[in-house]
N, C-alpha and C positions, 0 to 999 in steps of 0.2 A: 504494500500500500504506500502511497505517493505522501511526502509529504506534507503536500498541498491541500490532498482528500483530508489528512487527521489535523489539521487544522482550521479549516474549512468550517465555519459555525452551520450546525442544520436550524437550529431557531432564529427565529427572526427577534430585534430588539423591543422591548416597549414602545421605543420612540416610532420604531417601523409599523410595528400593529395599529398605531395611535393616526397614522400618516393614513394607513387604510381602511378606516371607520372601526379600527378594533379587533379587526378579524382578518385570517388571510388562509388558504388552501396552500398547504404545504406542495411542491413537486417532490415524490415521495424517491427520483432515481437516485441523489446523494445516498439517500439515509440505506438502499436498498447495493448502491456499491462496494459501502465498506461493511456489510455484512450482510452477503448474498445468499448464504446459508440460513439464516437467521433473517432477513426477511423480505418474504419471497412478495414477488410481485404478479400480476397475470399475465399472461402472454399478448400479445397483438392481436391474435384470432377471439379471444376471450374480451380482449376492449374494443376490438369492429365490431361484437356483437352488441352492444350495450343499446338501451332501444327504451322505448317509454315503459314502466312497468317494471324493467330492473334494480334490481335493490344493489345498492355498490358502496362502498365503503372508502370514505375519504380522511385527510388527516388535517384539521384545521386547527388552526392558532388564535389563541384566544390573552385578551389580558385579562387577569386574574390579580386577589390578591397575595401574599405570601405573610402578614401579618398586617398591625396597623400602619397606614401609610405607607406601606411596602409592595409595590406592583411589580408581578412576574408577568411572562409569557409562560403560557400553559396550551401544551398538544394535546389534544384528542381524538380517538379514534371514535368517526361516527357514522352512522347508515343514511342515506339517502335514497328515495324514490324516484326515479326518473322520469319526468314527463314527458320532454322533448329532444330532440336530436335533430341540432343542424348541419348540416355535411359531415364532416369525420371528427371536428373541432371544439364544438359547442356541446355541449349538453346540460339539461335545465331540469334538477329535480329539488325536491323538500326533504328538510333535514327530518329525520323518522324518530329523533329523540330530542331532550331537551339536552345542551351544552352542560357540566357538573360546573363551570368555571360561576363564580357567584356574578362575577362583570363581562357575561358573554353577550357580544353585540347580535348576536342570533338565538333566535328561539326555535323550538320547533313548529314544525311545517313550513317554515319560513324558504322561501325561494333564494336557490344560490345555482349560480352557472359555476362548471368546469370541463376542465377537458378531459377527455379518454387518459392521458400521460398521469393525471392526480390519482387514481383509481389507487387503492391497493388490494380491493378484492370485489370479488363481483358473487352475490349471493347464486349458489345451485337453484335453477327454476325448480327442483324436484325436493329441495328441503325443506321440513316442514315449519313454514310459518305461519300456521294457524295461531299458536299463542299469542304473534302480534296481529292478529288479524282483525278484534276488537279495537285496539290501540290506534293500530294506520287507520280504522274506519270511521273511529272519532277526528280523527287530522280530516282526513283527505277524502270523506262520504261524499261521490258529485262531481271528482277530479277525474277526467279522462284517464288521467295514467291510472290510476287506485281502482278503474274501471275494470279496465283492460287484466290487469294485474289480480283482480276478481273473478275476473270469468278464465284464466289460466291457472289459476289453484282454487277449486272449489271448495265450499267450506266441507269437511266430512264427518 
């Protein structure tokens, strides 16, 4: 390993979070470079497939506090439901859970664009997410994606 890479900060600053309304979508290839082993990303054919109704999992930067008057940046790995897909680049879904951070400038269901490249996991259409299926239905009862995403896992 370079040592460019282990020096190289994966979080972004307070000031930088602050500069982007609070929040910001990690590019997850750093953090996935210096330990490839440890964590794994999806393939290309598994993020061309990402489509409305997909459940994907992203890694967002949040400020937080770390005591009084003491502001960190805080990652979180969190779910998102896909709505829309614009050409290969765009993709437009809702956050499927609420942020832990107590100063998170996003809530859930809330609308966030990213790219195929942020992804770090793309839920199996064949796992069973009935458990959340009350939970997304209270968010997203009425959303085309949450539609679609309905009528491809029945309830059972």
């Amino acid at each position: 390993m370079s040592a460019e890479k282990e020096q190289t900060p994966i979080a972004p600053t307070v000031d930088e979070l602050a500069a982007r309304n609070g929040w910001t979508i990690e590019d997850p290839q750093a953090r996935h470079d210096r330990n490839p082993d440890a964590f794994w990303l999806p393939g290309d054919d598994l993020r061309a497939a990402i489509g409305p109704g997909s459940q994907v999992r992203l890694l967002l930067w949040f400020i937080d506090e770390d005591g009084p008057d003491q502001l960190v940046a805080q990652c979180e790995r969190m779910w998102a439901l896909v709505e829309t897909r614009e050409g290969k680049d765009v993709i437009r879904g809702r956050l499927a859970s609420a942020p832990l951070s107590a100063r998170a400038a996003l809530e859930m269901g809330e609308l966030i664009q990213f790219r195929p490249a942020d992804v770090i996991d793309v839920a199996d259409p064949e796992d069973d997410w009935q458990e959340h299926r009350s939970f997304l239905q209270a968010i997203f009862d009425g959303d085309d994606a949450f539609e679609e995403w309905k009528r491809a896992h029945p309830q059972t």
